[in-house]
N, C-alpha and C positions, 0 to 999 in steps of 0.2 A: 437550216438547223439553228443559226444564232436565233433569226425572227422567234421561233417556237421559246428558244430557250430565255430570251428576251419576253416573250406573252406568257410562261408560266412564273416566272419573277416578280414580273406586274402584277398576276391575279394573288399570289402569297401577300404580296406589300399590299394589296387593298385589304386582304380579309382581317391585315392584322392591325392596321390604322382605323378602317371603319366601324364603330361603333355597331353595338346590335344593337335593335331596338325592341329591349324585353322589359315587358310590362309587370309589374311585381302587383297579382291581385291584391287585394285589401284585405281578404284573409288572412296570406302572409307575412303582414305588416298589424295583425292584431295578438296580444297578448293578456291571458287570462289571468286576473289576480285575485285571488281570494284576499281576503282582510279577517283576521279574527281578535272581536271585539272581548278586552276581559275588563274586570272591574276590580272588585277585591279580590285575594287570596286570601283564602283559610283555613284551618283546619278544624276549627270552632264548630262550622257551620259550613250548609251549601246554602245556595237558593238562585234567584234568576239572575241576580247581578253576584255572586259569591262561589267561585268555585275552587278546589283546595289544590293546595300546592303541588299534591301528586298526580292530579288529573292536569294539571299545567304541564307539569314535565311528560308525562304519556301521552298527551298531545303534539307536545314539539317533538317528542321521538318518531311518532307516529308519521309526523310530516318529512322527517329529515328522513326514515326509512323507503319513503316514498320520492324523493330526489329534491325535496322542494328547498329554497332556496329563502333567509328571510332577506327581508331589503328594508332599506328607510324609506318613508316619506319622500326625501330630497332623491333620493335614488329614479322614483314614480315620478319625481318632476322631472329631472334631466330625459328620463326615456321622451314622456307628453312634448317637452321640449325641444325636442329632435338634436342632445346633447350626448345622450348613451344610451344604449337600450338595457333593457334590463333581461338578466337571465331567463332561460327555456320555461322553468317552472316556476317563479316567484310567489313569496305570501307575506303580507305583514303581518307581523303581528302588533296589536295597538293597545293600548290598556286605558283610563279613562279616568279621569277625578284627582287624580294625585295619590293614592293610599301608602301610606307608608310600609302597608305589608309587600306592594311591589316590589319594592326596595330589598325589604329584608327575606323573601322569598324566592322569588322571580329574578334577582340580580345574578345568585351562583347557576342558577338552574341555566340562565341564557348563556353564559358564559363558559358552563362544561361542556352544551349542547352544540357550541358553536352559530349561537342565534343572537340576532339585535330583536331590539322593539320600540316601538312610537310610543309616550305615557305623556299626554295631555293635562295642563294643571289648571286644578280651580284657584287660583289667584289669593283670594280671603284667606283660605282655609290655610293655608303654606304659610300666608303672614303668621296667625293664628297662631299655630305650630313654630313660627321658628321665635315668637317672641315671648310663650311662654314656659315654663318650665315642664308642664306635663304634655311630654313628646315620645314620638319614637316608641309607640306601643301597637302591636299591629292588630289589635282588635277594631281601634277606633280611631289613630292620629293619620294625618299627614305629612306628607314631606318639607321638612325645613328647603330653604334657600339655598345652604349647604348642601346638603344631598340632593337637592337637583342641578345644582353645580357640578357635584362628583358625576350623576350618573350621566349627564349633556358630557363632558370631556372623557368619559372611559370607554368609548367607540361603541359599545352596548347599548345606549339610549340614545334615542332622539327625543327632545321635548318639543310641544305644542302648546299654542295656547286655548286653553277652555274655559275664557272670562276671566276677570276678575270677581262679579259677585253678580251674576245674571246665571246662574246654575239653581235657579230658581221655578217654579210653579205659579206663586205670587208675588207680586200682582202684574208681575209680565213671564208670558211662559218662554222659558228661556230666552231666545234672543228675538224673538219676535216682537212685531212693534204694537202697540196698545193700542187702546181704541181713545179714538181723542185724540190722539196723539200727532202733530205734522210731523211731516216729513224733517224738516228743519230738525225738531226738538228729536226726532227718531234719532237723524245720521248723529248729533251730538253726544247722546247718551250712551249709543252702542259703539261709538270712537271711543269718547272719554274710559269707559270700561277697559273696553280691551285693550288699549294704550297704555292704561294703568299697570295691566300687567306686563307689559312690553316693555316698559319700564325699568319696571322690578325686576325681571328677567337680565336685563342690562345691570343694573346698578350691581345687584346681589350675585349676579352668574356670572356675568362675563361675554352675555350674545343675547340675540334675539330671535325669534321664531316665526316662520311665513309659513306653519302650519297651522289650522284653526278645524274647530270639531266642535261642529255646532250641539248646543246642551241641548239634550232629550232629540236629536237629528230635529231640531225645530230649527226651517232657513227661511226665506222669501228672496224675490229678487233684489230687492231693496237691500235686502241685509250680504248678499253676496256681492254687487256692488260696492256696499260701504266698508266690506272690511279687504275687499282686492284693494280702494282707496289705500287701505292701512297699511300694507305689502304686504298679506297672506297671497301665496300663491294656490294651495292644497287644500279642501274642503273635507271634510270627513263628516258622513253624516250616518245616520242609523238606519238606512236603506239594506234590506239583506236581500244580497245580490255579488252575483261575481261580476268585477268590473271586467269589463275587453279597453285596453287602452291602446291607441293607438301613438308609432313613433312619430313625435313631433304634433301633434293635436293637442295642445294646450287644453282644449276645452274639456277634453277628458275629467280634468282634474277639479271641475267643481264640486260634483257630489258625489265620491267616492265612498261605496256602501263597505257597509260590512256587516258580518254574521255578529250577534250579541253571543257570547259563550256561556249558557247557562249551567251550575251546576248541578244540575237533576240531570244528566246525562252522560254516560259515561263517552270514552273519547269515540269508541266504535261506533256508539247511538247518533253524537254529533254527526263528525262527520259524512256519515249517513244521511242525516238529515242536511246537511247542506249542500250533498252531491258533490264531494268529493271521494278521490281513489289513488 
């Protein structure tokens, strides 16, 4: 009777020290993110980079009705990172250029809704803005220094950088390298640039940013290379497309798409069309 009772004590202690060895598919370890791309807010006017501040806020209702979750940037890298995973349903939402109608639009809206967002700065255009006197109009100004000071420390924005003065068409289309051009004289000018505003970012805010969102989603490997050099770690490019990112896969995070949100569409049209529900 002890023997027995002695052999079923032994089999408990094994089953509860030995490890199982359960294989977690790759499916279960991938998560869907949608990204939605905005530009301006206005009420002015729609068009393909312009959509109005009502259609902004019916959008993120529509999301948060549906269970979605926003996240930063740094959030999508900690997950890639194998640091923290990111919530069941995540979405960013990303905004692009720096427009100061973000600002004055988009700031209460994110903020009632219980939403952050990523807004990516063109470098010039902020200088521009914070050294002259006609600012702060949301038809046509940018973001001072200031205000992207405020909205980087108010837990609501995350900023990116989007050049300093390469959000350009000519005579190099965005950040691509020219023709003529070595490699040498490439890695320098697209350093020198984006540095520039990493800079600024420092001197005038207070931090710096290892998010980068290539102008016009124009990349090459050269230029993904030169600006990981920089310490962007996050790519954000104009590919529409639902990322699947995996935990702890770094590589995920080179070219992170996103849907562009056009205003000729109302939010049901969109989303619609970019296959969500």
């Amino acid at each position: 009777m002890k023997k027995y009772l002695f052999f079923i004590l032994s089999l408990m202690f094994a089953l509860c020290v030995i490890p199982v060895n359960h294989e977690v598919s790759s499916a279960e370890t991938v998560v869907e993110l949608p990204v939605i791309m905005y530009h301006s807010l206005l009420k002015s006017r729609t068009g393909a980079y312009i959509t109005s501040p009502a259609k902004f806020k019916s959008d993120l209702t529509w999301l948060k009705e549906r269970g979605y979750t926003s996240v930063f940037v740094q959030d999508i890298i900690d997950h890639c990172e194998g640091r923290k995973a990111l919530p069941d349903k995540p979405v960013l939402i990303s905004f692009d250029d720096g427009h100061y109608n973000n600002y004055y639009y988009a700031f209460d809206i994110l903020k009632e809704l219980g939403f952050k967002a990523n807004i990516n700065i063109i470098g010039c255009h902020s200088e521009f803005c914070s050294t002259h006197e006609d600012r702060d109009n949301p038809n046509y100004s940018h973001l001072t220094w200031g205000e992207i000071k405020e909205m980087q420390e108010s837990g609501i924005w995350e900023v990116g950088n989007h050049t300093y003065n390469m959000h350009k068409l000519q005579p190099r289309y965005g950040v691509s390298k020219m023709y003529n051009e070595s490699s040498q004289e490439y890695e320098k000018n697209l350093t020198h640039d984006v540095m520039r505003l990493q800079d600024k970012f420092e001197k005038e805010c207070g931090f710096t940013s290892n998010v980068f969102a290539f102008p016009f989603g124009k990349y090459s490997k050269e230029s993904l290379k030169i600006l990981s050099d920089c310490g962007f770690k996050a790519f954000l490019t104009c590919n529409e497309k639902i990322n699947k990112l995996e935990f702890g896969n770094a590589s995920k995070l080179q070219y992170i798409g996103r849907f562009n949100r056009t205003g000729t569409l109302s939010t049901y049209e969109f989303f619609k069309k970019i296959g969500l529900s």
